[in-house]
C-alpha positions as CSV (number, residue, x, y, z in Angstrom):
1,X,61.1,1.8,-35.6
2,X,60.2,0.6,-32.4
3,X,62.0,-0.9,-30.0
4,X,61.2,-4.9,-29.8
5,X,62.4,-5.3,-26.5
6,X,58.9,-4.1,-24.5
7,X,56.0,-5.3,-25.2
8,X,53.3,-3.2,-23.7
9,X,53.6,0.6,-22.5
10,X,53.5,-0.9,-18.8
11,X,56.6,-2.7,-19.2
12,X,58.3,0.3,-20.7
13,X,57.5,2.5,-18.0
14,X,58.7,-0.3,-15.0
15,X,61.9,-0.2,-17.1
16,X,62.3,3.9,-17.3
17,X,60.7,3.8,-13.1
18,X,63.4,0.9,-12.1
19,X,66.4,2.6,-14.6
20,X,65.9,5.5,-12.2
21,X,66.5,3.7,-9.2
22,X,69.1,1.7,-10.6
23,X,67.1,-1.7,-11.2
24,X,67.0,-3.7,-14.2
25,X,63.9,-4.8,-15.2
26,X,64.3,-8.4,-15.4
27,X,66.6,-8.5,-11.9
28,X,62.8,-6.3,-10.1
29,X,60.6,-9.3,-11.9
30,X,62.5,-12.0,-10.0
31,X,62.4,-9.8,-7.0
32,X,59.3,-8.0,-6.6
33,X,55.9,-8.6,-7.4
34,X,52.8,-7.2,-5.8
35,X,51.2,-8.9,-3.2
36,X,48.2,-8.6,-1.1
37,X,46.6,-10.7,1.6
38,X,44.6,-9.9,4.7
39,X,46.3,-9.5,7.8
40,X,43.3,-10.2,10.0
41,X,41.2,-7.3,9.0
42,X,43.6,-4.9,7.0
43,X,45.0,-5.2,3.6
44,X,48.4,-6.0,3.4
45,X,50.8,-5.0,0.9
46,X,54.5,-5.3,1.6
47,X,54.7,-3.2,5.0
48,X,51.5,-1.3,4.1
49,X,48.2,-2.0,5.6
50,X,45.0,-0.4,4.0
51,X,41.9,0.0,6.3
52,X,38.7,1.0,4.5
53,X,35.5,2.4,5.4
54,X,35.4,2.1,9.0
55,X,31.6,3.4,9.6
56,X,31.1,5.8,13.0
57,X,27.9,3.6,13.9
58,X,27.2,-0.1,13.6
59,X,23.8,-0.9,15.4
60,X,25.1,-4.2,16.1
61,X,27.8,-2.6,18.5
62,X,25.9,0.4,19.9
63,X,21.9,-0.6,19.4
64,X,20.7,2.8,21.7
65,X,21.6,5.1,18.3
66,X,24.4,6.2,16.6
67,X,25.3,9.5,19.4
68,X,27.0,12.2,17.7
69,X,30.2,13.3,16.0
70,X,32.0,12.4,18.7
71,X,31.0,9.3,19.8
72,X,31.0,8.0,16.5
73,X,34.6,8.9,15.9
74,X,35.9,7.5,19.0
75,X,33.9,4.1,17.9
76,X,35.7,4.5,14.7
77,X,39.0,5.0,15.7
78,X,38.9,2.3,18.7
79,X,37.9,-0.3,16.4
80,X,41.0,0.7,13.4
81,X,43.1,0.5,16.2
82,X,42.1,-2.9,17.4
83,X,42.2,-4.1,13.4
84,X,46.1,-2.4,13.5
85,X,47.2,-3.8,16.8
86,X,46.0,-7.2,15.3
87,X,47.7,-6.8,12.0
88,X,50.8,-6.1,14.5
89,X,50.7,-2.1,13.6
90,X,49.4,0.9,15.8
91,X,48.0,4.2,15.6
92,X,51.6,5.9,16.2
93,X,52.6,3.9,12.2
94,X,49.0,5.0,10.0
95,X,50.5,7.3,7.5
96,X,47.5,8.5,5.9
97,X,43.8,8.7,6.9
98,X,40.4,10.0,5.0
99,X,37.6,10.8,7.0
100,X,34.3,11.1,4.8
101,X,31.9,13.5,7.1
102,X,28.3,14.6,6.9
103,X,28.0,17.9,7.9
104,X,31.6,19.3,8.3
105,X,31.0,22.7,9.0
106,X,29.1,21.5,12.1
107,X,31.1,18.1,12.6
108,X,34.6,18.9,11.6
109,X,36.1,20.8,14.8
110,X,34.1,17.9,17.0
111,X,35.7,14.9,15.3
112,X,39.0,16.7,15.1
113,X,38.9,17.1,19.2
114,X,38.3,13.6,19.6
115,X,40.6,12.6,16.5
116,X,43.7,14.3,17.9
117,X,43.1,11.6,21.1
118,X,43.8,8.7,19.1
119,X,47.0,10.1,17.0
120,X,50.5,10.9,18.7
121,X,52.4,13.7,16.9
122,X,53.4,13.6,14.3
123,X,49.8,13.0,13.7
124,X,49.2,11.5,9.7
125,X,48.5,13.0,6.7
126,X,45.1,13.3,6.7
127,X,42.2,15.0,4.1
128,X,38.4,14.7,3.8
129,X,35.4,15.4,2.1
130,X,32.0,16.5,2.5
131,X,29.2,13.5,2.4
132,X,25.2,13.8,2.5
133,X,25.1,10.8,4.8
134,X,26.1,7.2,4.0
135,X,23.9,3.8,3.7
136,X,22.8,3.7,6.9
137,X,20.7,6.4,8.6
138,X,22.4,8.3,11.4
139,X,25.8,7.2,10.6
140,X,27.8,10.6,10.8
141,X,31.2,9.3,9.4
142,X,33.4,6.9,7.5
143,X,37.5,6.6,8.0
144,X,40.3,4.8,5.9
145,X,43.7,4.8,6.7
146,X,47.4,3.1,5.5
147,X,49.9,2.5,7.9
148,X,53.1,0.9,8.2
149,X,54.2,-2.3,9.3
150,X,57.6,-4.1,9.9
């Protein structure tokens, strides 16, 4: 018979995940629950901030083109940095980036040159993939990231 005491699969498995770090359901309920708001540009999400889709070109900001690999990521990666500093993060506290390139047989060691600028060692984990191009012609790459913040 089962046991009355969950309701929903959810609640059973927050009970087995919190029994394994020696929290009672009902004592994490009154303490935790999950929260997000902006933080000025990031998401924020206890001390997490989530950055998402930071394009390499905006017109807007740099209306002679969109350059190439390079420019675009240091455009990219100046303006995350400007969102973490203002969410009271930095570069040396992203924990995880995703870069979304066009062309990365031709793009990847470029961006990574320019990349490695922006990240003090330990530099983040960081993965990517492969695009055809993104909404708006010329644009090269896209970057996400989480970091931590106190």
């Amino acid at each position: 018979m089962p046991d009355d005491k969950f309701n929903s699969r959810r609640e059973a498995m927050m009970a087995v995940a919190l029994g394994l770090a020696g929290t009672s359901s009902a004592q994490a309920a009154d303490e935790w629950t999950p929260k997000k708001e902006s933080a000025g540009g990031p998401l924020r999400s206890g001390h997490l901030l989530f950055i998402g889709g930071i394009g390499g070109w905006y017109p807007q900001k740099r209306p002679d083109g969109p350059g190439d690999v390079k420019q675009q990521t240091s455009d990219c990666l100046t303006s995350m940095k400007a969102s973490l500093e203002k969410a009271g993060s930095s570069m040396a506290n992203v924990l995880k980036v995703q870069v979304s390139l066009v062309d990365p047989v031709n793009n990847w060691e470029p961006m990574t040159e320019v990349y490695n600028t922006f990240f003090p060692a330990p530099r983040p984990a960081r993965n990517y993939f492969g695009t055809t191009g993104f909404r708006r012609p010329g644009q090269l790459l896209q970057i996400d990231c989480i970091a931590y913040v106190d």
